[in-house]
Each structure stands twice: as C-alpha cells, then as structure tokens.
N, C-alpha and C positions, 0 to 999 in steps of 0.2 A: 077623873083619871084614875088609874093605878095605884094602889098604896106602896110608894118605895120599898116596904119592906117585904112586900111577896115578891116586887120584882127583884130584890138583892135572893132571895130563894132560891130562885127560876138561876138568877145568876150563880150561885153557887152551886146548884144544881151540875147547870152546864160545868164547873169545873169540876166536880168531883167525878165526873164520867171521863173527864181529860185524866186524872190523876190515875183513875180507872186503867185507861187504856196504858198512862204509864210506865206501871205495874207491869204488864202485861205485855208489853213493846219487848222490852228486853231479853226474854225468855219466853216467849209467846204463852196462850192464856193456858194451855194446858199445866204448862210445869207453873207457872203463878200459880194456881190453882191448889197445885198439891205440895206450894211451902207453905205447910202449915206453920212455919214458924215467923213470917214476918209478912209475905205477901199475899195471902188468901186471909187471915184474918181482916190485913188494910183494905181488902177488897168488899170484903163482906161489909164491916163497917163502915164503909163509902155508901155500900148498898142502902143499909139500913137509914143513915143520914139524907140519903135521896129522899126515900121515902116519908121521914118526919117533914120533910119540908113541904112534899106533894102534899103531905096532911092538914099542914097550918096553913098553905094556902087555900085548900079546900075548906078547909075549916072557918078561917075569913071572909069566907065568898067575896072574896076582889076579884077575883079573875077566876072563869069560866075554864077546866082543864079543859072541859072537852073540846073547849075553842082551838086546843093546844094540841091535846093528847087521844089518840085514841081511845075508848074504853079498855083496850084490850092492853094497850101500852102500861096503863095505870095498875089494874088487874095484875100482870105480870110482875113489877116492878112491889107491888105488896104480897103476892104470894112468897117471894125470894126475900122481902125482909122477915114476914109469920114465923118462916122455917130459919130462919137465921138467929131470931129471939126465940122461938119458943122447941128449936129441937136444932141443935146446933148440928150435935154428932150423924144427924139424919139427914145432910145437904148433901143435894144431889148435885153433884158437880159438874154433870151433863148439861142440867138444864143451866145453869148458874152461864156457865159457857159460849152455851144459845143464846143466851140475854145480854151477854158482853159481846161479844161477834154479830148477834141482827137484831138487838131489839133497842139495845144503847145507840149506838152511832145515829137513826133513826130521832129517837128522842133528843138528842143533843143539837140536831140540827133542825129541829122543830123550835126546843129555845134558841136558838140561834136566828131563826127566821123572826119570830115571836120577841126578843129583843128590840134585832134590829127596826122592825115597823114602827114600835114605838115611839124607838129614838128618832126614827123618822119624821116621824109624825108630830110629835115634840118640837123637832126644829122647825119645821113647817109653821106649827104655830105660831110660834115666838119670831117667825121674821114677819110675819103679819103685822 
C-alpha cells in the first residue's frame, strides 16, 4: 500500500490550497495578491510548500502523480514555486492568479478524489 507519509503530503497538500483560497475569499484573489504585506507573501509560501511536497512524493516513488496529476498540473505548480525562490521581485501576478482561479481548485479535488479511494478501499479491506 501507500506510505502514510506521502499520503499526509497529498493531505496537506489539499489543505494548504484551502488556506490558499482563504486568503483569497475575503478580498478576492486580486487585492490578496497585491498585499504584499501579509497575504501574497502567505500565498506564495503555500505555493512553494505545495510544491516541496509534490517533490518528496516524487522523489519516494510511492505514489505515481501522474496517476493524480496531470503533467501539465505538476509543470505549473513548479514553474510558480522556480519564480518564487529564485526571482521573487519578477512574479507575475497574472499568472499566479490563473493558477489560483483554474488550475488549484482542479488539483484539490483530484487529492480529494485520490484520498477518498483509498480510504475506501482500506475499509473494504479490513471488513474482509
């Protein structure tokens, strides 16, 4: 099976796009975006912690993203952490945007699907 610790990942994963959207509820994603003083940094930094996770999972090969993730969803999701560690002042906010608006909600509900199976399937087991 699974190594519990990619799936707490995958889980924290999915929460920090919640926290994400949090951010982002209250003032919608544009003005998030452009307080630099408390909520586009949290934003970014969520980003970038996605990302590390997407990596140790990969990097474990327990679990297969692509089983998960599109190519392109992954792709995405590491070009916005590159530019966030290595050219901070150079983020483009547009795209940042795009990624929060249709390329998160997406991904979240893919862990979400990819969760639940498991736990499913788990139970399934275990009443065997």
């Amino acid at each position: 099976m699974f190594n519990q610790e990619s799936l707490e990942r995958l889980s924290d994963i999915k929460e920090r796009i919640t926290y994400i959207f949090e951010l982002c509820n209250e003032i919608g994603i544009v003005k998030a975006l452009r307080d630099v003083k408390e909520k586009q940094p949290a934003i970014i930094m969520h980003l970038v912690v996605i990302n590390e996770n997407l990596q140790k999972i990969q990097d474990d090969f327990d679990i297969n993203l692509t089983e998960i993730f599109t190519k392109e969803d992954i792709r995405g999701l590491r070009a916005i952490r590159n530019i966030a560690s290595h050219d901070y002042d150079g983020l483009n906010l547009g795209i940042i945007e795009d990624v929060i608006r249709y390329k998160l909600p997406p991904i979240q509900e893919k862990i979400i699907n990819f969760l639940e199976n498991i736990n499913s399937n788990n139970k399934k087991r275990y009443r065997k």
